[in-house]
N, C-alpha and C positions, 0 to 999 in steps of 0.2 A: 656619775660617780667621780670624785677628784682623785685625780692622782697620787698615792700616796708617796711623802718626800723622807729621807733619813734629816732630820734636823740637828745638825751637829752642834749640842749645848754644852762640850767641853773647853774648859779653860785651860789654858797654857802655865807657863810659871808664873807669868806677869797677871794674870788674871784675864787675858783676851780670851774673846772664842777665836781661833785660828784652824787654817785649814787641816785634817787627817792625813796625815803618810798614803803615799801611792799606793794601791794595790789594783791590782788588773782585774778586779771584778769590781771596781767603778764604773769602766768602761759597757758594763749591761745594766749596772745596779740603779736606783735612784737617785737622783742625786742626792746628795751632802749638803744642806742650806747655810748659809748663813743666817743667824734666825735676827740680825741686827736690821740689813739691807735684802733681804730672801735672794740673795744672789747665793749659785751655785759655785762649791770649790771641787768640784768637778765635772767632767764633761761628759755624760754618762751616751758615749757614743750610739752606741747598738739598742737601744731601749727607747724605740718610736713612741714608746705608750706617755714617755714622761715630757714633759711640756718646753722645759730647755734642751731635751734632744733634739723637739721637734723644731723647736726655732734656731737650733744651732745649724739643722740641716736647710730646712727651707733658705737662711740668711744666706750662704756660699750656692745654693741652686739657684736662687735670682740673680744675684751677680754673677752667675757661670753663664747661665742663658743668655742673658745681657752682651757678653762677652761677646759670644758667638755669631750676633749682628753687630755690637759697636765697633771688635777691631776685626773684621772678615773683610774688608776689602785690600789691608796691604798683602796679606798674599797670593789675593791674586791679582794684583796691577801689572807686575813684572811684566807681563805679556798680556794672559786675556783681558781683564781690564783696558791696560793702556794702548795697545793695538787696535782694541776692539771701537774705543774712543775715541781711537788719534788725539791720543794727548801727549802735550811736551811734557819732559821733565820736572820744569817749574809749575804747569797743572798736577802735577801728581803732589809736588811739594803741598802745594794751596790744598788740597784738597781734604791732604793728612792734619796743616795748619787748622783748617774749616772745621776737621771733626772735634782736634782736642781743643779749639774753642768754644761750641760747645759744653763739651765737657765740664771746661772750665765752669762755665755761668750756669747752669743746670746744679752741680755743686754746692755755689753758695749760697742758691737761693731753697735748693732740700736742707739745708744743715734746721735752719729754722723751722720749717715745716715739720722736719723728722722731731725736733722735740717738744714742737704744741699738737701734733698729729699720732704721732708713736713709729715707729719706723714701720714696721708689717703693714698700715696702710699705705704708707709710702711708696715702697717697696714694691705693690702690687699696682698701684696706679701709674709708677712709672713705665715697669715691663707692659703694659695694656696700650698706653702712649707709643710706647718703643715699639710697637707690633703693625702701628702703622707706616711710617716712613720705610720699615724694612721690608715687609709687603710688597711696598710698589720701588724697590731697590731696581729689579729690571727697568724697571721706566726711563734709567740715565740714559740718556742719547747724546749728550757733549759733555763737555766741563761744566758747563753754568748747573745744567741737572742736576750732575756728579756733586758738586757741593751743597745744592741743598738738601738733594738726601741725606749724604754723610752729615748737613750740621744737626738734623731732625734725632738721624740713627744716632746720634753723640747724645742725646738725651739720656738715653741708655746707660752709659758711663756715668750717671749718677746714682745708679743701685748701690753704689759702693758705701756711700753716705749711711744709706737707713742699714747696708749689710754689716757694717761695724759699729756702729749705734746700738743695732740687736743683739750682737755677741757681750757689748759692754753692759747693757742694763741685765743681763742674765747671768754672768760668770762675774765672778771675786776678783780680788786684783793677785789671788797667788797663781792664777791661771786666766787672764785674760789677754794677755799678751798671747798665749798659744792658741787660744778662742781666734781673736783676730785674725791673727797668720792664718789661720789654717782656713778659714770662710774666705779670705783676702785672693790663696794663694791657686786663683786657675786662669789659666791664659793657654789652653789646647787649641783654642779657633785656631791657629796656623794650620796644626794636622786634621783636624775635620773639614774644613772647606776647602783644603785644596784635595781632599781625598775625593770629598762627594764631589767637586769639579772635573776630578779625573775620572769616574764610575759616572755620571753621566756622559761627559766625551766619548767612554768608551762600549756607550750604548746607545750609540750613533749622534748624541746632539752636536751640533756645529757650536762655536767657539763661542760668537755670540747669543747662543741660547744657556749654554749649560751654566755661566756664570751666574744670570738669569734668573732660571731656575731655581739654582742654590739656595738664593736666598728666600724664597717664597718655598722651598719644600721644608728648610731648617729652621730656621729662626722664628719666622712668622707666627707660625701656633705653637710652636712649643713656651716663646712670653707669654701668649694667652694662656696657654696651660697652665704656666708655671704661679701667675697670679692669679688663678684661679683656685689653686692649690694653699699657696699666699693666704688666703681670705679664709678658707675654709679652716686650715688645720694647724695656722699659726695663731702666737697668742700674742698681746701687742707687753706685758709687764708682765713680771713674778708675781704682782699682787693681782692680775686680773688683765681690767683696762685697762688701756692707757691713762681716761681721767682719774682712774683712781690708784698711779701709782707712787701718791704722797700717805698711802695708808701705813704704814712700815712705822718701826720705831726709829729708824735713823732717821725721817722727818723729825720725830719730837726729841732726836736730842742736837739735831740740827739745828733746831731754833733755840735750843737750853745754849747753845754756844755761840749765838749768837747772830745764827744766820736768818735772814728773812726768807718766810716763805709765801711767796706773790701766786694766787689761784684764780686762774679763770671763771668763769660761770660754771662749766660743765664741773671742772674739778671740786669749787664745792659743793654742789651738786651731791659727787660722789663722795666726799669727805666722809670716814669715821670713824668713832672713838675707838672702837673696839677692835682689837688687831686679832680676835681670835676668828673673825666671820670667815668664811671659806668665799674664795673669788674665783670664780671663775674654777679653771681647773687645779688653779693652786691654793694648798689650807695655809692660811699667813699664821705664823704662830708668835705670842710674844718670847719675849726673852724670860728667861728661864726664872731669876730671881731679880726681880723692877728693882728690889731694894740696892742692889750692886749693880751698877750701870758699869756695862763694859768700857775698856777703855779705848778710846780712840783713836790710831796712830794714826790715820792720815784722812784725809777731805772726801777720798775715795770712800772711806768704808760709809756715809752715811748721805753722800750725793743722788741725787732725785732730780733730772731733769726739769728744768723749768724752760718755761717760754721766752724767749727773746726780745728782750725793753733795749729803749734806748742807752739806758742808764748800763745795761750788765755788756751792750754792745761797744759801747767807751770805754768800757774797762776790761774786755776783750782785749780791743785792737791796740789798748795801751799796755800791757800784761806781756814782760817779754816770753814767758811761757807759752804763750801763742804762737811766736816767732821759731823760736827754737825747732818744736818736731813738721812743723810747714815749710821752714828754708832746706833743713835735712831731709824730707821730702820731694821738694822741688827738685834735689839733686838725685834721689837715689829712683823714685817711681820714673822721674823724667829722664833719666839714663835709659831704663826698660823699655819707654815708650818712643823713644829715638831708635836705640837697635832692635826691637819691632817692628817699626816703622819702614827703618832702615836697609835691615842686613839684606833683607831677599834682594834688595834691587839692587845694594854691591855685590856680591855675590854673582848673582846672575851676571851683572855687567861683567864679573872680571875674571868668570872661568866659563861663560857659554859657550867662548869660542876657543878656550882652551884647553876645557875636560870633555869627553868626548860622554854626550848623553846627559850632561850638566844643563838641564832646562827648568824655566819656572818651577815644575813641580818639584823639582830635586833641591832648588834652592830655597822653596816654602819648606822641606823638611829639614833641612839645615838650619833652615831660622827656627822650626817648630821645636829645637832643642831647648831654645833658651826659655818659650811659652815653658815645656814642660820641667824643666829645670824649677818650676815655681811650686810644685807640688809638695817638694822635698825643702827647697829653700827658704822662700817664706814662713811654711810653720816653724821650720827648726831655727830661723831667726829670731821670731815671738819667742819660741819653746828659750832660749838661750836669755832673752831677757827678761822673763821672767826667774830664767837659775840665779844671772847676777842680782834679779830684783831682792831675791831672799838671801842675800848674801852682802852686797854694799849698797841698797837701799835705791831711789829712782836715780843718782849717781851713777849705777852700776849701769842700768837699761841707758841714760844718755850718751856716756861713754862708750855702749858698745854701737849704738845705732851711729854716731859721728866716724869712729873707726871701720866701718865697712862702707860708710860715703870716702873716706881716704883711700881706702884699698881700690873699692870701685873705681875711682877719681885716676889713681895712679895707672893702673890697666889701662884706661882711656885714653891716656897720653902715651902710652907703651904702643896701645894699638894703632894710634893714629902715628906716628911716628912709622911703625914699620911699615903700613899702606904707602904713606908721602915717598918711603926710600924702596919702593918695590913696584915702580911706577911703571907702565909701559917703557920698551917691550918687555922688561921685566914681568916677570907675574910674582905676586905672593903666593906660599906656601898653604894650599887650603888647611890644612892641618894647625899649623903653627896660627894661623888667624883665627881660626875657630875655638884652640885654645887660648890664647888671649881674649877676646870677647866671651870667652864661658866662663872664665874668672871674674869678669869684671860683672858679668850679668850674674853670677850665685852674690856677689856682695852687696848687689845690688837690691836681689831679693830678699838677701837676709837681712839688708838695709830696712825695706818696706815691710818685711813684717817686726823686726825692732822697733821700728818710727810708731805703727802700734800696737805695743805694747807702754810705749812709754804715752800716748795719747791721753788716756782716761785719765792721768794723774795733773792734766795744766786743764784747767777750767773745766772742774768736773761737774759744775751744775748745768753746763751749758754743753753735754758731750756730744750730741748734732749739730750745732754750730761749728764746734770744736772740729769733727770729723769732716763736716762740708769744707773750712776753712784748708787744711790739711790737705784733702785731698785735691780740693781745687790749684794746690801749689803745687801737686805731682804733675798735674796737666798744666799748668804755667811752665815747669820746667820741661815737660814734651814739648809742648809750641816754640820756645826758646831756643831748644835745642833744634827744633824743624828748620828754625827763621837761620839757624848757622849752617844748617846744609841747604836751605833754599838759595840764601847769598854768599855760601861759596862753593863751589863746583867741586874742589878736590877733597875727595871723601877723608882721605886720611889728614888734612889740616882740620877736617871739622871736627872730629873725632878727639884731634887732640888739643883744641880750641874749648871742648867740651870738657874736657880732663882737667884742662888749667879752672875752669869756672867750679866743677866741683871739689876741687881739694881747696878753693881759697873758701868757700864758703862753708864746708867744715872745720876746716881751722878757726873760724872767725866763731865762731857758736861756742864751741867749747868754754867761750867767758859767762855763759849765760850758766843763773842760778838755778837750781832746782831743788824741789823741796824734799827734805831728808825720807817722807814713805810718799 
């Protein structure tokens, strides 16, 4: 039986169909379609039965799982990890380097795949992948180990790709910025793995087992799980399949405006005329009256993922629209991914022997502030660019995501400046540090869930491209920012070394155009 949808065929002053006023029985109700693009203008939270609930929740549980092996070894390097290893300092650097290069390359090469493939297979074939390097995570016995697992387990860090690819081909653009954020925004592995590292320790395992352990009780089947789940109960388009998500009327008036549209074998295959068929679990419905062709304010509202040619790939990487939310990017995820990386092991270094009972695990929950700072931060980032979106057009969302890389940026420099002037024997102020780096880490978040929201709207034919692109520049700006703490020692120059690089490369953005919806 298909799901039944509310298809909202109201038009506005202008003659659009536009999204319904909020009401809090959205959030269990059916969704609201767009009946142009079957995309949803609401998120019909609590109502597993409906097919964009279901892929809104599956999208953010693959990337959580993910999480929970890709970044689970910096909290516990501090000690069990890198004792247990005997590793130097600049191994631990290499190692954090090792993962989010990965990262990086794994990225660019899902963006494509996610949009000839669909993301939901994507999605489920990577966590199945990521289930094995993290498995045999115990297996590290040195450095040289340590980094080939971590580069394997950095595959993982590419769920992120098909997880905002899926929020974008399901939700509208008056709420897909908040879609994104909120699938985007979990980064808890600090407080889970260093909890379960503590609740085995204190159920007798020794230091080099319970690490161990961890990761082969936590991570390992629950990927498997979770892509198993993936396959089963996810849908891969609003129109059905994947190959048949050119069936929509925004294809046919895509092409009336003059855009090409380039089909595979499978997709024509699945081609056809008649948008009234039921797919899958979604009923496509046409637009209400053919005769009045709704009007179309932006690329968004009738964009359809296509395959990736040579020809759309040159006009990608030539498209300053590409640039724009990937450099703001690079700075705002790549701040995250530094003081993640980072804080536990300053931290630790500079109050173990000064706060009395201040050890690894005390320093993983201090870092696990800012992972959870992402729950609240990143949505209400998206949520906020999507308010300016309906108010001063994609202008509004650029402006705001550039302006929280500045604020970020400026913290950064705050922070590292007062590390450099609170040097031994001195100590800094855990308080006062903690709050400086939580400023800078909520702008940060609120940065990456702005960055997408404003995504869907630069090269929307190509939005997994688009999304691998992107995100592969959050992890350029991790690695960049590692390679500043790996060559130079004093944490608080790199800190604000880091600070100077993001504020020049939001200022420098700001010149770039963006299209008025």
């Amino acid at each position: 039986m298909p799901t039944s949808l509310q298809v909202d065929n109201s038009n506005s002053a202008d003659g659009t169909h536009g999204p319904p006023t909020f009401k809090w029985s959205y959030l269990w109700s059916p969704a609201v379609v767009n009946p142009v693009n079957l995309k949803s203008y609401t998120i019909p939270l609590f109502n597993l039965r409906d097919p964009y609930a279901r892929s809104f929740h599956l999208s953010w549980l693959g990337f959580f799982v993910a999480f929970l092996s890709w970044f689970a070894f910096p909290p516990l390097i501090p000690d069990a990890i890198k004792s247990d290893l005997r590793l130097t300092n600049d191994q631990v650097a290499n190692s954090n380097i090792v993962a989010l290069t990965a990262t990086l390359v794994v990225r660019f090469i899902v963006g494509p795949l996610v949009d000839h493939y669909g993301p939901r297979k994507v999605m489920a074939c990577i966590l199945i992948i990521g289930a094995i390097p993290s498995g045999l995570a115990g297996t590290a016995h040195n450095a040289q180990t340590l980094y080939i697992l971590r580069f394997f387990i950095g595959i993982l860090g590419g769920t992120f790709v098909p997880c905002q690819a899926w929020t974008s081909a399901f939700f509208d653009k008056n709420c897909v910025g908040t879609a994104n954020a909120l699938v985007g925004g979990w980064g808890a592995t600090f407080a889970i793995m260093t909890s379960l590292y503590e609740g085995l320790r204190s159920r007798g395992l020794s230091q080099h087992s319970a690490w161990r352990a961890a990761f082969a009780i936590v991570p390992a089947p629950i990927l498997i799980f979770v892509a198993t789940l993936t396959l089963i109960f996810g849908q891969d388009h609003p129109a059905g399949k994947w190959s048949e998500r050119h069936n929509l009327p925004a294809t046919e008036l895509a092409i009336k405006k003059g855009h090409e549209a380039h089909l595979d074998s499978d997709e024509k295959k699945a081609e056809k005329k008649d948008y009234g068929i039921e797919q899958g679990q979604v009923s496509v419905h046409p637009v209400d009256n053919p005769e009045q062709e709704p009007i179309v304010k932006s690329t968004v509202d009738v964009a359809v993922n296509k395959s990736l040619t040579m020809k759309t790939a040159l006009q990608i990487l030539a498209n300053p629209l590409t640039w724009l939310p990937s450099l703001a990017y690079f700075t705002t995820f790549g701040v995250e991914l530094a003081i993640d990386a980072k804080m536990a092991d300053v931290l630790f270094t500079l109050f173990n022997k000064n706060i009395r009972g201040f050890d690894q695990t005390m320093a993983g929950y201090y870092t696990s502030i800012f992972g959870f700072l992402n729950f609240v931060t990143r949505p209400l980032g998206g949520y906020i660019g999507d308010v300016v979106y309906r108010l001063y057009g994609t202008k509004g969302k650029k402006y705001w995501t550039l302006l929280c890389g500045l604020v970020m940026g400026v913290c950064c420099l705050a922070g590292g400046f007062y590390l450099e002037g609170n040097t031994s024997p001195k100590v800094p102020h855990l308080a006062t540090l903690m709050g400086i780096f939580s400023v800078a880490a909520i702008f940060s978040e609120f940065g990456n869930g702005a960055n997408f929201a404003l995504v869907p709207h630069c090269n929307a034919y190509n939005n997994g491209v688009m999304s691998g692109i992107v995100g592969s520049f959050g992890n350029l700006g991790g690695i960049v920012f590692a390679l500043v703490f790996r060559f130079q020692t004093e944490s608080g120059k790199g800190f604000w070394i880091m600070g100077v690089i993001c504020i020049a490369i939001n200022v420098l953005l700001v010149i770039i155009r963006v299209p008025k919806y």
